[in-house]
N, CA, C and O atoms as a GROMACS GRO file, in nm:
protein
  356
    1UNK      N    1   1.122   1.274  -1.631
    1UNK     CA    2   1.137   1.133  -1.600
    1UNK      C    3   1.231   1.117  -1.481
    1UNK      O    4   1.354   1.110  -1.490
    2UNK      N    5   1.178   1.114  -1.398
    2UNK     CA    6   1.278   1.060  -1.240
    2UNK      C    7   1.336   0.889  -1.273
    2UNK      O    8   1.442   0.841  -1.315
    3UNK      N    9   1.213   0.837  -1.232
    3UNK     CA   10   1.261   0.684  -1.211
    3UNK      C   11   1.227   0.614  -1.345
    3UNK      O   12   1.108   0.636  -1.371
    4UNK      N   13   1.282   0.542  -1.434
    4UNK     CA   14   1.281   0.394  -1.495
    4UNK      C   15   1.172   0.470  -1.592
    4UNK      O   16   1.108   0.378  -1.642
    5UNK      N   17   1.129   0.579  -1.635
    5UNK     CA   18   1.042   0.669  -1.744
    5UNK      C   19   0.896   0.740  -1.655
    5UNK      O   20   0.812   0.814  -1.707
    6UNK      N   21   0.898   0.690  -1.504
    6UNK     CA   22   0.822   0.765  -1.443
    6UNK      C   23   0.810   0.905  -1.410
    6UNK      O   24   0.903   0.985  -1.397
    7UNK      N   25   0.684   0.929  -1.397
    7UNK     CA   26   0.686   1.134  -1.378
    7UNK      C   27   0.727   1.116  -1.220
    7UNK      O   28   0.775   1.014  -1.170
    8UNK      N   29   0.695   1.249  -1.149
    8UNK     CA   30   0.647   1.250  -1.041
    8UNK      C   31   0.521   1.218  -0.969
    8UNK      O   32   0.507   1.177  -0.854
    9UNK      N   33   0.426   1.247  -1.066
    9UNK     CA   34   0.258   1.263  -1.029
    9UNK      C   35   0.268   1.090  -1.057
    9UNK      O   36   0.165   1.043  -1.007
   10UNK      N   37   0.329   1.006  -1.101
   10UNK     CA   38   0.322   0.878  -1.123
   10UNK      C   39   0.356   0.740  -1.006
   10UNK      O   40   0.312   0.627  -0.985
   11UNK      N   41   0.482   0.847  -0.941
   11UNK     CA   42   0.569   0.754  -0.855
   11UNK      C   43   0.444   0.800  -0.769
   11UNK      O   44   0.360   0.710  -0.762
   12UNK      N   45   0.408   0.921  -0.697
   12UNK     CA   46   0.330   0.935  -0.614
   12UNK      C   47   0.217   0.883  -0.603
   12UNK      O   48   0.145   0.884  -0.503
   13UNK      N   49   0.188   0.820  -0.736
   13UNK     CA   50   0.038   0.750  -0.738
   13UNK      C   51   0.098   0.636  -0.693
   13UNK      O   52   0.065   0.612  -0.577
   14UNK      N   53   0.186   0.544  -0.748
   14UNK     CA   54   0.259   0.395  -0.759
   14UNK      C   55   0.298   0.391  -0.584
   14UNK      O   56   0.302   0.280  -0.530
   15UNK      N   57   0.316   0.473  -0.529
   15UNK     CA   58   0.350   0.464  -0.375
   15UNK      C   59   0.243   0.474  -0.274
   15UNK      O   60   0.257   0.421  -0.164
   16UNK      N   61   0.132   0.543  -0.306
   16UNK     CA   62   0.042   0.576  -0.206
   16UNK      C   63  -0.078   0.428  -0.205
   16UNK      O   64  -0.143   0.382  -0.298
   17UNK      N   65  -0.072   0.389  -0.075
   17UNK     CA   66  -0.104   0.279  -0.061
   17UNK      C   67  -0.261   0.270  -0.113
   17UNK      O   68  -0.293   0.175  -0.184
   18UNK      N   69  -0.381   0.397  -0.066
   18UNK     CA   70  -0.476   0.404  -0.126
   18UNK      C   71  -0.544   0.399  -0.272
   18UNK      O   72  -0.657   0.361  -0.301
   19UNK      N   73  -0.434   0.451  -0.364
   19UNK     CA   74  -0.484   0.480  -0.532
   19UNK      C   75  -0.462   0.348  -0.534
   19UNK      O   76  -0.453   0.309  -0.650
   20UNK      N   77  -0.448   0.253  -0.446
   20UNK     CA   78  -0.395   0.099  -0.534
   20UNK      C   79  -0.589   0.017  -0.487
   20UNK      O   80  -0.657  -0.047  -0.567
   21UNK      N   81  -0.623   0.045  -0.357
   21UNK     CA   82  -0.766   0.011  -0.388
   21UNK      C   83  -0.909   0.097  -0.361
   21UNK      O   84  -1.001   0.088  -0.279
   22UNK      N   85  -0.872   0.196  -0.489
   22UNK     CA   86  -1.018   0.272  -0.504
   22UNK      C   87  -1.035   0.412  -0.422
   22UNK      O   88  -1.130   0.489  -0.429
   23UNK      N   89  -0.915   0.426  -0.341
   23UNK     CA   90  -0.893   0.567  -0.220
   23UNK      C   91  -0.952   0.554  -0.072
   23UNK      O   92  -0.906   0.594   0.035
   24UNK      N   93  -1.047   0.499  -0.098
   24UNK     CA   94  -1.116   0.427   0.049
   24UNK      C   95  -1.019   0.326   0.078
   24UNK      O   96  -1.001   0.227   0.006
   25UNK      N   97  -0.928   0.363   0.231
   25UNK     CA   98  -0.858   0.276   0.337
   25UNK      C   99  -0.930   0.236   0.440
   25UNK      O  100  -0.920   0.135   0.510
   26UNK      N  101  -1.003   0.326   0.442
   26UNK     CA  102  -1.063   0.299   0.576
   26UNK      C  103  -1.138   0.171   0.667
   26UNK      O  104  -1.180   0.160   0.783
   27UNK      N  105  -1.132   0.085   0.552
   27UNK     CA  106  -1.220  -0.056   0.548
   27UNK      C  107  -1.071  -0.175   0.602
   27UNK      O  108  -1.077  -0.279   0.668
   28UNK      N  109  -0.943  -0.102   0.540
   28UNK     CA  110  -0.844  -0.195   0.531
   28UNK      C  111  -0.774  -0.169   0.711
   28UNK      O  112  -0.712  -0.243   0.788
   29UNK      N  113  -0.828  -0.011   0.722
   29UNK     CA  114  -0.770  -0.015   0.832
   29UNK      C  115  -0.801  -0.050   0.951
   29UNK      O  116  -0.728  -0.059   1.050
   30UNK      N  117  -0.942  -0.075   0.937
   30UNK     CA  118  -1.014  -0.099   1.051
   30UNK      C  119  -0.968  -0.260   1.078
   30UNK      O  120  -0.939  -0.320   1.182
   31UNK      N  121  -0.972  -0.295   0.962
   31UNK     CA  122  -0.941  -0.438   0.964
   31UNK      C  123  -0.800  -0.467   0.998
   31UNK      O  124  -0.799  -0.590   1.009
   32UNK      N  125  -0.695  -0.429   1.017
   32UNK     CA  126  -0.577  -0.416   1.078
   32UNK      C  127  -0.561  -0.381   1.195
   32UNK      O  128  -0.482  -0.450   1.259
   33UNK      N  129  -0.626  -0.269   1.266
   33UNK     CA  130  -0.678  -0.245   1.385
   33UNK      C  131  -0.757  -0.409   1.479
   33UNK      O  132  -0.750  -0.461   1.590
   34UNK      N  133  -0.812  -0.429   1.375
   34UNK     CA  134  -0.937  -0.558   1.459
   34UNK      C  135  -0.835  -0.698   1.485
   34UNK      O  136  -0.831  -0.776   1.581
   35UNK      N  137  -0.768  -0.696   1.376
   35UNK     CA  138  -0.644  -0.813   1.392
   35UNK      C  139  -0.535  -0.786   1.475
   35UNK      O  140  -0.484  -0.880   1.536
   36UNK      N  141  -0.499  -0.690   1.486
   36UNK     CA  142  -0.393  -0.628   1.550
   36UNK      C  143  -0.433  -0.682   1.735
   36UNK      O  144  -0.370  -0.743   1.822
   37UNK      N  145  -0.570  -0.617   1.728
   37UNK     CA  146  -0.602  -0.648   1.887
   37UNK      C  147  -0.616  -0.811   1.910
   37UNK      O  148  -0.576  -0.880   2.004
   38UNK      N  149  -0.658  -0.833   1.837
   38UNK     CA  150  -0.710  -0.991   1.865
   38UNK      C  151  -0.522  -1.087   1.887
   38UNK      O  152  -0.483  -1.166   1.973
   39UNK      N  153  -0.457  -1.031   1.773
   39UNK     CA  154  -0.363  -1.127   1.827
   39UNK      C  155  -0.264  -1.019   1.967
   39UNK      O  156  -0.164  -1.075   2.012
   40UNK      N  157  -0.283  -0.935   2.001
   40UNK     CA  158  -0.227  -0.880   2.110
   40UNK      C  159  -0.293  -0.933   2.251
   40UNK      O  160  -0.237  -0.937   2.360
   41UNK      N  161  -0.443  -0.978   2.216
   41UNK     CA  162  -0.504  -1.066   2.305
   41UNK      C  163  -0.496  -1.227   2.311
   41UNK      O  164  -0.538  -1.290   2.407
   42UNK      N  165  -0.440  -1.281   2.203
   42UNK     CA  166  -0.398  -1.438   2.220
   42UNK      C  167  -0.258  -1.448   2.237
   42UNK      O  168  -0.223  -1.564   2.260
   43UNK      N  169  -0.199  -1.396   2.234
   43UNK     CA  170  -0.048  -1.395   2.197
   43UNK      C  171   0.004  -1.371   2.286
   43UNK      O  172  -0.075  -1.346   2.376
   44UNK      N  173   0.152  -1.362   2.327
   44UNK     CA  174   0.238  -1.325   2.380
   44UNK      C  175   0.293  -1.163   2.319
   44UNK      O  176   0.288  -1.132   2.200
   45UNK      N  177   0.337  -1.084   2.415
   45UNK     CA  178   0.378  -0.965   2.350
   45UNK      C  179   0.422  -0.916   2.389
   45UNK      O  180   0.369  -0.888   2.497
   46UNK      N  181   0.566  -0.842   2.364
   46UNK     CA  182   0.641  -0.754   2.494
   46UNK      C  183   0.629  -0.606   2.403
   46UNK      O  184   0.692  -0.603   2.298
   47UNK      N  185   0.552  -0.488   2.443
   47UNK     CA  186   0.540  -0.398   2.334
   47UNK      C  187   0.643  -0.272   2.344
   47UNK      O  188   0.736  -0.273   2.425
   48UNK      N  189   0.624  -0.184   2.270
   48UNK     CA  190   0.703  -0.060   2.249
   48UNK      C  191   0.886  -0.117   2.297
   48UNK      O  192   0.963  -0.050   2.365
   49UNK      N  193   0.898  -0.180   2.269
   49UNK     CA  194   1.064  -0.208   2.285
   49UNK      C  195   1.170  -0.106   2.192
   49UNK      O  196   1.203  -0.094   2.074
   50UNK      N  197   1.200  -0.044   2.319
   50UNK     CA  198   1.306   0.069   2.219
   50UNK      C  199   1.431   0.000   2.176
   50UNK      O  200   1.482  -0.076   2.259
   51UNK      N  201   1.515   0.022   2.006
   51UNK     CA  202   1.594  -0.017   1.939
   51UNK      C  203   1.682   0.064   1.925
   51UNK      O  204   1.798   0.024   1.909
   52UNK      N  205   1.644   0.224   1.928
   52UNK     CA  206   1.745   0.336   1.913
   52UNK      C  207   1.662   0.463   2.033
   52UNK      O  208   1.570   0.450   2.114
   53UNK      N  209   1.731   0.556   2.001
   53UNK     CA  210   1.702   0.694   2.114
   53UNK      C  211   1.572   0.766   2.070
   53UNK      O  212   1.502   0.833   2.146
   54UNK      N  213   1.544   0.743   1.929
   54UNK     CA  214   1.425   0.824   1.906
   54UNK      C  215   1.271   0.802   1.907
   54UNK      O  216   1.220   0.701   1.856
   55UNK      N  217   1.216   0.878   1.954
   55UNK     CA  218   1.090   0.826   2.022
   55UNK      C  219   1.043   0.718   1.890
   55UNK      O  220   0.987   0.617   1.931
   56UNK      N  221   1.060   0.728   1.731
   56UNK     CA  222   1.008   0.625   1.665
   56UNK      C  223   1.062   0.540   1.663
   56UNK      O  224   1.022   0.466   1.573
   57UNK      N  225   1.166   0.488   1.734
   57UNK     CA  226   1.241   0.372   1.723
   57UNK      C  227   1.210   0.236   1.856
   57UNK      O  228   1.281   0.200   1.950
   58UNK      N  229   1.072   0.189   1.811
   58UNK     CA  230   1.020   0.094   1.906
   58UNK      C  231   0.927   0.008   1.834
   58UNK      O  232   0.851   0.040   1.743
   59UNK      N  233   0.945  -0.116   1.893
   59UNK     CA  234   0.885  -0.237   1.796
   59UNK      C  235   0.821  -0.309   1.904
   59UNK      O  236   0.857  -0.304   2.022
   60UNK      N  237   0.708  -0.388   1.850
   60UNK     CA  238   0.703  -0.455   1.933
   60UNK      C  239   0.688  -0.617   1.897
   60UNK      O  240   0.638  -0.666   1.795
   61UNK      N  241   0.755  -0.693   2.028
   61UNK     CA  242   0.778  -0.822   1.999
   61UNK      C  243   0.709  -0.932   2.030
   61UNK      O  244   0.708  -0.956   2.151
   62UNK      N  245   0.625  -1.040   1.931
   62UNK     CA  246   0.571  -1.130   1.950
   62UNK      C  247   0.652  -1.272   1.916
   62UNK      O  248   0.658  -1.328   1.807
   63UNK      N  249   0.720  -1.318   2.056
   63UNK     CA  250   0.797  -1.418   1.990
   63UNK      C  251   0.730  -1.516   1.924
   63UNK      O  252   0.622  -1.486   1.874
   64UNK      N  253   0.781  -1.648   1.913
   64UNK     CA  254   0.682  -1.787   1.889
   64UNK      C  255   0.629  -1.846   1.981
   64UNK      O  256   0.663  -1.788   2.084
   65UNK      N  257   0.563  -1.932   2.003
   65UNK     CA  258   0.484  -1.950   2.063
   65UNK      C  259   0.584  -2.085   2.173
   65UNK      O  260   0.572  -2.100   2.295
   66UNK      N  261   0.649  -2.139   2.108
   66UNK     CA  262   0.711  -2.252   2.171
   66UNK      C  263   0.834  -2.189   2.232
   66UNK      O  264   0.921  -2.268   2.267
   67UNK      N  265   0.862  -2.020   2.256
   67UNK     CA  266   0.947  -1.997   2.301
   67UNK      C  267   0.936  -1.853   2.379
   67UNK      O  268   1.027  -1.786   2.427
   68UNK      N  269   0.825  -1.834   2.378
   68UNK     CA  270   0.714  -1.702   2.444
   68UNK      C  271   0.783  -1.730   2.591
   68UNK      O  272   0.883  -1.668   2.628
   69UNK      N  273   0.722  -1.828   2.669
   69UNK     CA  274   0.789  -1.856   2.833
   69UNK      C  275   0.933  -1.829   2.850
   69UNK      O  276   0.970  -1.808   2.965
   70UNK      N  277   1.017  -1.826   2.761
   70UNK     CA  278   1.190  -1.814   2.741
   70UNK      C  279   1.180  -1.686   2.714
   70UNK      O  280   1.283  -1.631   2.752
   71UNK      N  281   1.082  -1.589   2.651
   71UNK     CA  282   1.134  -1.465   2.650
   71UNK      C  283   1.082  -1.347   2.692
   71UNK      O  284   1.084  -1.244   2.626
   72UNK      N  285   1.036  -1.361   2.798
   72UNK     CA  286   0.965  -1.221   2.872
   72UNK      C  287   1.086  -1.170   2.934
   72UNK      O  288   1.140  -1.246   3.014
   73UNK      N  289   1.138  -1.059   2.914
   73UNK     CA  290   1.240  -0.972   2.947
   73UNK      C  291   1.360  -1.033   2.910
   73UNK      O  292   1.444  -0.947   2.884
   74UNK      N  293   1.414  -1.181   2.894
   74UNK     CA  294   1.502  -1.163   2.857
   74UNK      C  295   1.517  -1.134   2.705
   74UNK      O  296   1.624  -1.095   2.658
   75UNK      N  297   1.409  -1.154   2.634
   75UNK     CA  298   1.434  -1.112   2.483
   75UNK      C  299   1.500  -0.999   2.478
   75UNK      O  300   1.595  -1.013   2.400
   76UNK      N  301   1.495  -0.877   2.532
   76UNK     CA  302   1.564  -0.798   2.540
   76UNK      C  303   1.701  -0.763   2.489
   76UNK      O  304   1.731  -0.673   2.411
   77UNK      N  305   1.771  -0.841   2.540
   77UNK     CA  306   1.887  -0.902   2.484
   77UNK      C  307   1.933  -0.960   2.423
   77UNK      O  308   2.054  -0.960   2.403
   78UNK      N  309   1.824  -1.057   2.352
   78UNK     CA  310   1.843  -1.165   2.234
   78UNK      C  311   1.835  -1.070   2.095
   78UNK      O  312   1.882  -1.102   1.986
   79UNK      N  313   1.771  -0.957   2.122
   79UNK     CA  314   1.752  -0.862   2.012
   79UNK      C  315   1.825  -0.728   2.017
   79UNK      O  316   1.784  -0.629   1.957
   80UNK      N  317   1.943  -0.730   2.096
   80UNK     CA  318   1.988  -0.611   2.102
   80UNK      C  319   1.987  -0.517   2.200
   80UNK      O  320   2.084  -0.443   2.212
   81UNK      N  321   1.907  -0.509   2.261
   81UNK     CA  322   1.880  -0.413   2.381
   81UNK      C  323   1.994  -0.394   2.472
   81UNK      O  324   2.084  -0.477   2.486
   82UNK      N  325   1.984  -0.220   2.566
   82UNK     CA  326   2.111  -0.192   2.627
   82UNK      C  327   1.992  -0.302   2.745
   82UNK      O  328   2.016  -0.423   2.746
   83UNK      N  329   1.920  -0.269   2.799
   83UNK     CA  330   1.827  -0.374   2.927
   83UNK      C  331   1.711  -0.362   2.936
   83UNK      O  332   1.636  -0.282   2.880
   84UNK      N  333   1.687  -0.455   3.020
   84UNK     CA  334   1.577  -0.483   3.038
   84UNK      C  335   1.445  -0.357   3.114
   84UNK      O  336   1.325  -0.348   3.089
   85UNK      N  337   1.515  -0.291   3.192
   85UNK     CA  338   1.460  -0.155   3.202
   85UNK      C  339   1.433  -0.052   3.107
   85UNK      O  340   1.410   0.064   3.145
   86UNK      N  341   1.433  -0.088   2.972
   86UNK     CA  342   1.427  -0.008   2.886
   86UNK      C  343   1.276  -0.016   2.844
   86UNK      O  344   1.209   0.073   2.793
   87UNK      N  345   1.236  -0.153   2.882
   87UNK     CA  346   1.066  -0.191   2.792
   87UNK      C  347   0.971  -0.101   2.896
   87UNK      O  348   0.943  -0.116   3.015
   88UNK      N  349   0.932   0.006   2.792
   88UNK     CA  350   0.788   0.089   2.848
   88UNK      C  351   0.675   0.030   2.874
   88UNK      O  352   0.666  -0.069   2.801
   89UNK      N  353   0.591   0.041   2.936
   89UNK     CA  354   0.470   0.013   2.936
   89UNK      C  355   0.379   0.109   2.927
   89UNK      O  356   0.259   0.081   2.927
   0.00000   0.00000   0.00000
């Protein structure tokens, strides 16, 4: 019993995002993929914005919409950033 009377073979089921619908993702992911683009194409977006030194440490930012024109590069700084030369493309 690790967690709260769980096994191991249990938590690993309770965590893996697939055993939760049926093992087939592939339907969920495509569909995250298809949304993903569509609002990267209506939206505003400043992408891969690094937060720390390691290559996984990059987000990317979709402000609001009533404040998108206020933040192309300077968001940068509203969120932390050492500058504005930091956003990859």
């Amino acid at each position: 019993m690790l967690y709260r009377g769980f096994s191991q073979e249990q938590l690993e089921r309770e965590y893996a995002p697939s055993s939760m619908i049926g093992g087939d993702i592939a339907p969920y992911l495509a569909a995250y993929s298809a949304l993903s683009a569509q609002a990267r194409a209506q939206l505003t977006v400043q992408e891969n914005l690094d937060y720390g030194d390691a290559p996984a440490q990059v987000l990317d930012f979709f402000p609001p919409a009533r404040l998108a024109h206020h933040c192309m590069c300077s968001s940068t700084a509203a969120i932390g950033r050492r500058s504005a030369s930091a956003i990859r493309r």
